[in-house]
VMD Tcl script that builds the backbone (N, CA, C; Angstrom):
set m [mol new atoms 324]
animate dup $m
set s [atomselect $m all]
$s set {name element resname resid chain x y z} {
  {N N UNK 1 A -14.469 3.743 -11.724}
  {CA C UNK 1 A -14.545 2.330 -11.410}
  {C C UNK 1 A -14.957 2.194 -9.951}
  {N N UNK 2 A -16.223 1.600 -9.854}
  {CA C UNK 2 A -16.693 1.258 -8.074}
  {C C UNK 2 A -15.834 -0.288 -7.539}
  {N N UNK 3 A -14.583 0.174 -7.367}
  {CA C UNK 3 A -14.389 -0.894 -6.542}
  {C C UNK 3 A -14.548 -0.795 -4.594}
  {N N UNK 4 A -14.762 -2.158 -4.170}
  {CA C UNK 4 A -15.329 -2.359 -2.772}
  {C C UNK 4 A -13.574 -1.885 -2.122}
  {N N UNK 5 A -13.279 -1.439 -1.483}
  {CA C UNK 5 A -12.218 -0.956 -0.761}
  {C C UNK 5 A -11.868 -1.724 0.178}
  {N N UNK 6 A -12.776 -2.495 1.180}
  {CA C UNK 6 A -12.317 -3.414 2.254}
  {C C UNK 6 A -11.926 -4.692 1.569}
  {N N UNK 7 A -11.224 -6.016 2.312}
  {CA C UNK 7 A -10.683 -7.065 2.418}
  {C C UNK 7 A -11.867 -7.858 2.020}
  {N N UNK 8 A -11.942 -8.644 0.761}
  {CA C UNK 8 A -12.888 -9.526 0.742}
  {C C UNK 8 A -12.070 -10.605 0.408}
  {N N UNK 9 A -13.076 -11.877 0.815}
  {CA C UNK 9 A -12.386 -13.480 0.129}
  {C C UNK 9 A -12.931 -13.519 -1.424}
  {N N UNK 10 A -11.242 -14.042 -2.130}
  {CA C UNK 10 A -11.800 -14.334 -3.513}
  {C C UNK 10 A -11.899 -15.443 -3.786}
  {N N UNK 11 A -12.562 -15.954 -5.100}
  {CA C UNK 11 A -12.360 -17.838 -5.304}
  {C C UNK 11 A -11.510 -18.143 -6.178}
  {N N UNK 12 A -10.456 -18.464 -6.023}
  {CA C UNK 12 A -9.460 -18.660 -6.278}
  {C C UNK 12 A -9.456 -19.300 -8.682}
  {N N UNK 13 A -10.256 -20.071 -7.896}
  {CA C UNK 13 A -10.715 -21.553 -8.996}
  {C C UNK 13 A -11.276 -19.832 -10.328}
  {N N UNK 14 A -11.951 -18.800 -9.725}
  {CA C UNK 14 A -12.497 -17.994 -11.129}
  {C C UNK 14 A -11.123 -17.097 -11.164}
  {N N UNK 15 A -10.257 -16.661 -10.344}
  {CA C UNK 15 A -9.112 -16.369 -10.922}
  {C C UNK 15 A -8.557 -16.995 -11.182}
  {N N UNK 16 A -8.432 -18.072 -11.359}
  {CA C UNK 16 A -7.568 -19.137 -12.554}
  {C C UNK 16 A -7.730 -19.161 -13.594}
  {N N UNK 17 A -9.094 -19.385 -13.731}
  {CA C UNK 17 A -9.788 -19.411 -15.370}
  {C C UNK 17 A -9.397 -19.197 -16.549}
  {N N UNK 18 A -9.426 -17.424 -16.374}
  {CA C UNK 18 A -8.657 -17.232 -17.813}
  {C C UNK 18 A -7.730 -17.174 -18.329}
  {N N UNK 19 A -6.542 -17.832 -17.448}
  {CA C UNK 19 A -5.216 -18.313 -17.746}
  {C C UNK 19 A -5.016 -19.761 -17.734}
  {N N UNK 20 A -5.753 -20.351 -16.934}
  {CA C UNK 20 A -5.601 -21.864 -16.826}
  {C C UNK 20 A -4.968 -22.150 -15.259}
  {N N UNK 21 A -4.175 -20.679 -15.050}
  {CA C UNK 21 A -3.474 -21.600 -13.219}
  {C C UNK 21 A -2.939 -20.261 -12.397}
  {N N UNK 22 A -3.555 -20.723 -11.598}
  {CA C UNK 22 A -3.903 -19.489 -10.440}
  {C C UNK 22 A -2.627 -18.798 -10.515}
  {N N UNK 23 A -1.393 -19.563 -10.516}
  {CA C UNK 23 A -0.019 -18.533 -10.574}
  {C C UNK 23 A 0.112 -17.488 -11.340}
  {N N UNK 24 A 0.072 -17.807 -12.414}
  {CA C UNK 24 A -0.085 -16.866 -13.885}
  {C C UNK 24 A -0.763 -15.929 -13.634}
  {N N UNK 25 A -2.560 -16.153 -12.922}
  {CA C UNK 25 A -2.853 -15.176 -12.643}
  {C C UNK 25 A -2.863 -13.992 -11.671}
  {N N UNK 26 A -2.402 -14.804 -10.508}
  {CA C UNK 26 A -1.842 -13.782 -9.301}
  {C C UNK 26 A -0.526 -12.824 -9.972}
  {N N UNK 27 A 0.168 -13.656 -10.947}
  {CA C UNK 27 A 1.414 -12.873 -11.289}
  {C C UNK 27 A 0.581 -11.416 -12.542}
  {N N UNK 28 A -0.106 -11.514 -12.806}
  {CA C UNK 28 A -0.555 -10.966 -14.057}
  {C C UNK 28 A -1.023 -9.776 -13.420}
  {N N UNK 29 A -1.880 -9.799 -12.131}
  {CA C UNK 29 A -2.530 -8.975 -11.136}
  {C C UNK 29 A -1.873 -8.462 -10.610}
  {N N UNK 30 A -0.632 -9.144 -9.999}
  {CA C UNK 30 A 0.410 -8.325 -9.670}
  {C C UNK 30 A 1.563 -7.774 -10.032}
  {N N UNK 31 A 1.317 -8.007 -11.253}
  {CA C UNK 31 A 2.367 -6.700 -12.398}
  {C C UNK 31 A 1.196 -5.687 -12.480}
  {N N UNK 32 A -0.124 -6.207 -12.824}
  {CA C UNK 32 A -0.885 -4.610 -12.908}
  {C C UNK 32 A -1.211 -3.599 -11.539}
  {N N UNK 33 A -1.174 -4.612 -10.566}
  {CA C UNK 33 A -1.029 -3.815 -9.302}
  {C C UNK 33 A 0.047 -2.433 -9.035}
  {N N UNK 34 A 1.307 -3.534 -9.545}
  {CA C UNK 34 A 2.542 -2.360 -9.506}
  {C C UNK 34 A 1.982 -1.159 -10.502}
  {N N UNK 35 A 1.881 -1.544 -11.339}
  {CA C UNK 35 A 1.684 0.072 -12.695}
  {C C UNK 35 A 0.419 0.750 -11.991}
  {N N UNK 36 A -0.577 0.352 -11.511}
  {CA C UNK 36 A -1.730 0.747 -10.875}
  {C C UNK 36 A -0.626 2.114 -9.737}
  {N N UNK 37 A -0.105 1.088 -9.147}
  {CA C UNK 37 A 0.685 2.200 -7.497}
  {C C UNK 37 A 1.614 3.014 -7.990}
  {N N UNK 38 A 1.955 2.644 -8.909}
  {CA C UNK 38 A 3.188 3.754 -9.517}
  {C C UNK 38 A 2.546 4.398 -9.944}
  {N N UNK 39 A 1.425 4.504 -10.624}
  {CA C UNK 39 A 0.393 5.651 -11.558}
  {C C UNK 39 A 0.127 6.934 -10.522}
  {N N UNK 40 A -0.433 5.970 -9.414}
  {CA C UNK 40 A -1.419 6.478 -8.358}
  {C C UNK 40 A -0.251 7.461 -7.536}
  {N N UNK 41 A 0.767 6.746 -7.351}
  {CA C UNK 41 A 1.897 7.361 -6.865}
  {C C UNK 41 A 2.347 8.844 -7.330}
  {N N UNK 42 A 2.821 8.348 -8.761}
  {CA C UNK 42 A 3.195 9.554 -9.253}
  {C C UNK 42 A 2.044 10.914 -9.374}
  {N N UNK 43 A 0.347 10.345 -9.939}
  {CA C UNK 43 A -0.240 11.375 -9.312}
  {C C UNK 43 A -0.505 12.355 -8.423}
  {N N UNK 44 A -0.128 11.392 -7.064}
  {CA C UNK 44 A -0.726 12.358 -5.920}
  {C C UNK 44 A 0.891 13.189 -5.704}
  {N N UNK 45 A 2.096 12.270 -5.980}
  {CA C UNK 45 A 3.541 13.406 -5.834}
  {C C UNK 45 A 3.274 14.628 -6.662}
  {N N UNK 46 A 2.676 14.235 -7.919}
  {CA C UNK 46 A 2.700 15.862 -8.489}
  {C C UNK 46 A 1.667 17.380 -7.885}
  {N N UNK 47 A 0.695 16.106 -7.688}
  {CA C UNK 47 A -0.461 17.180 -6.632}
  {C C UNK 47 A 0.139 17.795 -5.285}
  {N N UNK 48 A 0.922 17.398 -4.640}
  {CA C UNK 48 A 1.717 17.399 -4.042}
  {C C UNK 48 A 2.551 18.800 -3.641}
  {N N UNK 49 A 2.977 18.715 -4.789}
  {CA C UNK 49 A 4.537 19.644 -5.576}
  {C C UNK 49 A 3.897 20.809 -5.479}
  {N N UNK 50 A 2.621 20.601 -6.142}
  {CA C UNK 50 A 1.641 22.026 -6.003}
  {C C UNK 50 A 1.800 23.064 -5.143}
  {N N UNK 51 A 1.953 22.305 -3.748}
  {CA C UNK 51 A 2.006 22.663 -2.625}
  {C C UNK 51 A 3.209 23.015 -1.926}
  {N N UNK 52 A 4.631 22.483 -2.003}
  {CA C UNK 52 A 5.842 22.740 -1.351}
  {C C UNK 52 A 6.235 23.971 -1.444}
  {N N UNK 53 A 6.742 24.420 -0.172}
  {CA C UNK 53 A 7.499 26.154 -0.228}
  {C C UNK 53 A 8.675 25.353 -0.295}
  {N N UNK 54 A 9.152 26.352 0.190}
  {CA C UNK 54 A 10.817 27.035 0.816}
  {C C UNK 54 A 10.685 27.485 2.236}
  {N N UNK 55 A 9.162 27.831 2.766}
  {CA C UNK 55 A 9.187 28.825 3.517}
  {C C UNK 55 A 8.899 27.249 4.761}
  {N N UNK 56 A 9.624 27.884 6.047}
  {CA C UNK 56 A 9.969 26.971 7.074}
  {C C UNK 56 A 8.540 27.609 8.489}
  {N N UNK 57 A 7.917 27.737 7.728}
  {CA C UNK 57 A 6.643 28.567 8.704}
  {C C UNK 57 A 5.321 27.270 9.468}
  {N N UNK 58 A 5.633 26.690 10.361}
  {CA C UNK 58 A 5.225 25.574 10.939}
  {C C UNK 58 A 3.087 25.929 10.467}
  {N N UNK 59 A 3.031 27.457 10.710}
  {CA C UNK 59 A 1.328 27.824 10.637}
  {C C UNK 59 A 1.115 27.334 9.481}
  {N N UNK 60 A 1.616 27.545 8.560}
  {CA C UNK 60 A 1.391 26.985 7.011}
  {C C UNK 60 A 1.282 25.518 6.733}
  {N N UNK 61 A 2.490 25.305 7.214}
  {CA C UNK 61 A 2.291 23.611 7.369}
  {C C UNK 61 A 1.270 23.065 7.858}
  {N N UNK 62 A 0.471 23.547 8.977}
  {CA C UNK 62 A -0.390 22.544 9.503}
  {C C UNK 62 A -2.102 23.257 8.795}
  {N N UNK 63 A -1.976 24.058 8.187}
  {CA C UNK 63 A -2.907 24.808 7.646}
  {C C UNK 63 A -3.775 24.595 6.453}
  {N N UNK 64 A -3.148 23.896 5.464}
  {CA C UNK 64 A -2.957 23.709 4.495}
  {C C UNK 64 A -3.805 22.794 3.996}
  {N N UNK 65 A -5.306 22.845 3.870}
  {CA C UNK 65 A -6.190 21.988 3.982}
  {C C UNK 65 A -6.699 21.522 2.537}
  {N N UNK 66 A -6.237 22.108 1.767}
  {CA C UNK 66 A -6.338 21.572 0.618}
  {C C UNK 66 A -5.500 20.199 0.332}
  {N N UNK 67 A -4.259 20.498 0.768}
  {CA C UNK 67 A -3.151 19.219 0.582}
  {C C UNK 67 A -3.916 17.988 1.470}
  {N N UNK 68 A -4.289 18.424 2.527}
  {CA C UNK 68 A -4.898 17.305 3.291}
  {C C UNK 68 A -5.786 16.673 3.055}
  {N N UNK 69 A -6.841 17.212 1.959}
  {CA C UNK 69 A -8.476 16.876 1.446}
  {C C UNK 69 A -7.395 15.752 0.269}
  {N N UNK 70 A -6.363 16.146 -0.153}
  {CA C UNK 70 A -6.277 15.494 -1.444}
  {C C UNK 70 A -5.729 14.244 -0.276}
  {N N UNK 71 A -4.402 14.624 0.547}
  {CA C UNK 71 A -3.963 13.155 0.634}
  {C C UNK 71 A -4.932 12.238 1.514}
  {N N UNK 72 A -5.799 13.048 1.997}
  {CA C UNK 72 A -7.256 11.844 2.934}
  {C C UNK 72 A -7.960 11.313 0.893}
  {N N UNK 73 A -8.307 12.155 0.535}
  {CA C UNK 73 A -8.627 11.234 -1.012}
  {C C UNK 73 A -8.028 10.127 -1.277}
  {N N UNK 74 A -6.754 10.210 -1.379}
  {CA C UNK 74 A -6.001 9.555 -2.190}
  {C C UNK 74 A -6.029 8.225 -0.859}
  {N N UNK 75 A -5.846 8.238 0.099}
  {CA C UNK 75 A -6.258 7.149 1.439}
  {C C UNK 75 A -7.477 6.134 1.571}
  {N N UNK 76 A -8.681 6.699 1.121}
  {CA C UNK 76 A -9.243 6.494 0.687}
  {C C UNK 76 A -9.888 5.741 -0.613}
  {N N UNK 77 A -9.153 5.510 -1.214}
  {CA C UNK 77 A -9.269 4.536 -2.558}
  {C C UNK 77 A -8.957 3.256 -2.562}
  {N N UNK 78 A -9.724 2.677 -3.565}
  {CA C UNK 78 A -9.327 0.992 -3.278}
  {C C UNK 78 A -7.642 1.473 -3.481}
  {N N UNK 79 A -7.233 -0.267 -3.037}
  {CA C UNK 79 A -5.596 -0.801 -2.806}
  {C C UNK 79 A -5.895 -1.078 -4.342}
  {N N UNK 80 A -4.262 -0.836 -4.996}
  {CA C UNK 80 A -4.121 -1.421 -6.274}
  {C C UNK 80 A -4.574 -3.011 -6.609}
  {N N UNK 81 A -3.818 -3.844 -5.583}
  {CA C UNK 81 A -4.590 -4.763 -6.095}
  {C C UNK 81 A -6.024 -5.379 -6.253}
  {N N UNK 82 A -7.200 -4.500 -5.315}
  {CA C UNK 82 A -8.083 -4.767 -5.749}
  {C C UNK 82 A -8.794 -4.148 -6.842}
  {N N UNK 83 A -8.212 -3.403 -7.147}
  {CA C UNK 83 A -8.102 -2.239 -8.231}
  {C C UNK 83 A -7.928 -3.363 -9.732}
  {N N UNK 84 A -6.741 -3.503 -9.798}
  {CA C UNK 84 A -6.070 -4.907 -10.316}
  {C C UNK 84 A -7.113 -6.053 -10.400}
  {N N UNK 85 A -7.063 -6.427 -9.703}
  {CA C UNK 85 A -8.599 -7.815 -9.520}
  {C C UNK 85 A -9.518 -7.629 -10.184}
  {N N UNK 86 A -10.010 -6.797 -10.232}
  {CA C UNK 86 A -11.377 -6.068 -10.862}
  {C C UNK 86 A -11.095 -5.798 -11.896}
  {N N UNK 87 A -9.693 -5.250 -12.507}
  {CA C UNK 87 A -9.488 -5.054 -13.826}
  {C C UNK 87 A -9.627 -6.729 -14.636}
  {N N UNK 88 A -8.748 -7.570 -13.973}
  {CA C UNK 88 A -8.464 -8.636 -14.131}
  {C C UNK 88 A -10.247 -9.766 -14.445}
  {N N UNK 89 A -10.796 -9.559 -13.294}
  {CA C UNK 89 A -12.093 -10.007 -13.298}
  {C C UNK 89 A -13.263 -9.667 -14.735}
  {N N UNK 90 A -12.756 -8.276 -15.174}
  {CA C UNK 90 A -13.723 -7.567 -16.213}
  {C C UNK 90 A -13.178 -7.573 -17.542}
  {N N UNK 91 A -11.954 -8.481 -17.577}
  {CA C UNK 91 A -11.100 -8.673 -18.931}
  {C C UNK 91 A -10.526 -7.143 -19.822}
  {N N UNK 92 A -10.069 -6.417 -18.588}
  {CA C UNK 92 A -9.890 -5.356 -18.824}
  {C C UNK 92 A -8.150 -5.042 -19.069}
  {N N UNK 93 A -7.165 -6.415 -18.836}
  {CA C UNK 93 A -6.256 -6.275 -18.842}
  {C C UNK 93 A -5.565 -7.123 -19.908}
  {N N UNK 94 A -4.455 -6.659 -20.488}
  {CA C UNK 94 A -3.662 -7.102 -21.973}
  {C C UNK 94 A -2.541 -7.868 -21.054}
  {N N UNK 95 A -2.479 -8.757 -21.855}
  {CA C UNK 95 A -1.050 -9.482 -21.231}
  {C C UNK 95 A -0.659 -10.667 -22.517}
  {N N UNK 96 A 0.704 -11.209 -22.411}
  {CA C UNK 96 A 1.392 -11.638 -23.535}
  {C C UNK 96 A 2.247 -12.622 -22.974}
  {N N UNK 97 A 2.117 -13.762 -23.247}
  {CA C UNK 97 A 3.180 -14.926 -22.910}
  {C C UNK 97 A 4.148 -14.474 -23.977}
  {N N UNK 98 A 5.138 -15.412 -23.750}
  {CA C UNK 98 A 6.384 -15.624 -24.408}
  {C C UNK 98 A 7.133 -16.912 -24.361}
  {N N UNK 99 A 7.642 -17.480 -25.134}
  {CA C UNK 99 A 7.781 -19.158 -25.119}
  {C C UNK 99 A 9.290 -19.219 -25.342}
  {N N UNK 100 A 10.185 -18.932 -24.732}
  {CA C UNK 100 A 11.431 -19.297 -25.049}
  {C C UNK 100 A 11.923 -20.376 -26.003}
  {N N UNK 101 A 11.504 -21.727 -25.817}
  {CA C UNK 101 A 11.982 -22.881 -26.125}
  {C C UNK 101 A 11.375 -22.896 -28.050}
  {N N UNK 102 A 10.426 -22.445 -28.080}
  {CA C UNK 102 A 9.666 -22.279 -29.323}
  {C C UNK 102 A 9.893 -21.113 -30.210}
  {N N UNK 103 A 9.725 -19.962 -29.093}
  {CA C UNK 103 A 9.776 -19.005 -29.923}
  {C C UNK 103 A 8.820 -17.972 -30.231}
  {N N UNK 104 A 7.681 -18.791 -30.346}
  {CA C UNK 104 A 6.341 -18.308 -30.223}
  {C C UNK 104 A 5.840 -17.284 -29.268}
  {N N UNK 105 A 5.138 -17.075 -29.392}
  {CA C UNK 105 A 4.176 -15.991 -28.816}
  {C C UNK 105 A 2.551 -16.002 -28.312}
  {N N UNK 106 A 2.267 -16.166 -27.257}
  {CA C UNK 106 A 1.112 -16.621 -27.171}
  {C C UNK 106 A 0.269 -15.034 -26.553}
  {N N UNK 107 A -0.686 -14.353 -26.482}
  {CA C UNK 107 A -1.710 -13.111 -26.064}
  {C C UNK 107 A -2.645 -13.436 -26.295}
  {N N UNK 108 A -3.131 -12.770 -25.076}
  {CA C UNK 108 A -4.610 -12.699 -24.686}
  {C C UNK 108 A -5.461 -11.251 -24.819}
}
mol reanalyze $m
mol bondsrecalc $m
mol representation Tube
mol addrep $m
């Protein structure tokens, strides 16, 4: 996925759209944001793990240029939520009302 990585302005009025009101959709973006950072999260911890001694040897520590290529990678990537946005923008994301008072069920 080519998303743009820097800070851009969005228009508010086309993230509304396919919910009807901008709240809904900031909230929708930002539940997929979270699962986006937790994904991303738990990836790079396991890449990570790869890497941990036992051994208390400072040369190693600063040596270790593989760990560093990954965590400059992982720095490097869009922010979840624009990550999110773009999912959101390309109708790439499932989401499901719920109607208390009714009962019903409304998805998109």
């Amino acid at each position: 996925m080519a998303v743009n990585p820097s800070i851009i302005t969005r228009n508010a009025e086309e993230l509304a759209q396919p919910t009807g009101n901008i709240y809904e959709s900031v909230a929708i973006i930002g539940r997929r944001a979270k699962q986006i950072a937790t994904n991303v999260k738990e990836e790079l911890n396991g890449k990570l793990a790869e890497f941990a001694s036992t051994v208390d040897n400072l040369e190693e520590i600063f040596e270790n240029r593989e760990q560093i290529e990954i965590s400059k990678f992982y720095e490097r990537m869009p922010k979840p939520t624009s990550m999110a946005i773009e999912e959101f923008k390309n109708e790439e994301i499932f989401w499901k009302y719920k109607e208390i008072e009714e009962g019903s069920e409304q998805s998109r």
